[in-house]
C-alpha positions in Angstrom: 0.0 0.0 0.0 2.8 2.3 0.7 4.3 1.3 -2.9 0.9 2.0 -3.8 0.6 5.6 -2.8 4.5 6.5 -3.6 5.4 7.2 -0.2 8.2 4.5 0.2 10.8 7.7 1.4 8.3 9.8 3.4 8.9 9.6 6.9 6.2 8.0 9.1 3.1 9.8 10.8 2.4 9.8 14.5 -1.3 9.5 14.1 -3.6 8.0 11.7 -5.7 10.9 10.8 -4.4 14.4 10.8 -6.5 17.2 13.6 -7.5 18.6 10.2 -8.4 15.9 7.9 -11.1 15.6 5.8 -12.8 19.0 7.2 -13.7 21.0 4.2 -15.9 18.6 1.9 -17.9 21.5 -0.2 -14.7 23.0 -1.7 -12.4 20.2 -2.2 -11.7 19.9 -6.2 -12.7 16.1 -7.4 -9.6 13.6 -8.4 -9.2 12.1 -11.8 -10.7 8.8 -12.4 -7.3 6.7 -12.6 -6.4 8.5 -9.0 -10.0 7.6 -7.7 -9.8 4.3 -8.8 -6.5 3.9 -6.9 -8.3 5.7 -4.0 -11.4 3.1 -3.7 -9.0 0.5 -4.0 -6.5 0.7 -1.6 -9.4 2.5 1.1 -11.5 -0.9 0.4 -8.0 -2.8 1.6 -7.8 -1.4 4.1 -10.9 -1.5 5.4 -10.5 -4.9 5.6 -7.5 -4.7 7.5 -9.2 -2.7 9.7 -11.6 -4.7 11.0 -9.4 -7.5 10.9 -6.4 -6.7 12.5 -5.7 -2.5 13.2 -8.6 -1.2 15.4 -6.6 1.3 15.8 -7.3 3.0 12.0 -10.9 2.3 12.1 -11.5 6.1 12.6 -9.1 7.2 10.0 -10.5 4.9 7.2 -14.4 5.0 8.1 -13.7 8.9 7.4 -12.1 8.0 4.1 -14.7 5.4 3.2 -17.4 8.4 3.4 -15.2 9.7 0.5 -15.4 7.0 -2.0 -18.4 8.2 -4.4 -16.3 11.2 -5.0 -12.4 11.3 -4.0 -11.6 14.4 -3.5 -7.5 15.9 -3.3 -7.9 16.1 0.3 -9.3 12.8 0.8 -6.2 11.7 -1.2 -4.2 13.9 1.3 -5.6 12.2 4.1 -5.0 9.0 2.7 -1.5 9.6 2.1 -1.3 10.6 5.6 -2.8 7.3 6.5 0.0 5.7 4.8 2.6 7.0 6.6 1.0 6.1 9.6 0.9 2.6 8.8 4.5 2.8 7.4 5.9 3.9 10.8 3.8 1.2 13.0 3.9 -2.0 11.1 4.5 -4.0 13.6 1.1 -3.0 15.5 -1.2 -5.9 15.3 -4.0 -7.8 17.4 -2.3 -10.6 18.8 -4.7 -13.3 20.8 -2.6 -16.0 22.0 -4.1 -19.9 22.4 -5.4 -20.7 25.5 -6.3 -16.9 26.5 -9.2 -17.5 29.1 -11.9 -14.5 29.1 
């Protein structure tokens, strides 16, 4: 996914979504098609991972998922941001070890 978005020598992010992301949806101009296809296919991976293994960019990628009728150069922005995000923690997963007792 980082391949993907051509951010293999950006540095990492701290947080998944940035304190302004997303925030201006009337005045945003609209991506290209190729660039929106590329949007609703890596956001649709990732929701997937998600909900299966990184709670922790549920937020960040249900935000982006509102998005995907229309992808818009700040929901691209966003994503990006995303990205890096999950570049710098890839070792964060769920882990639920055999034999865990509730």
């Amino acid at each position: 996914m980082v391949n993907d978005l051509g951010l293999s020598d950006y540095r990492g992010a701290s947080t998944p979504i940035a304190d302004n992301g997303l925030v201006n949806r009337d005045a945003e101009k609209l991506v290209n098609n190729e660039t929106a296809t590329k949007f609703r296919s890596i956001v649709g991976s990732l929701l997937y991972i998600a909900i299966m293994t990184r709670p922790d960019i549920q937020y960040a990628i249900n935000r982006l998922a509102s998005r995907m009728r229309a992808p818009t150069e700040n929901a691209m922005l966003t994503l990006k941001h995303l990205g890096r995000y999950m570049s710098r923690t890839k070792g964060v997963t769920l882990y639920f070890p055999a034999g865990l007792k509730p």
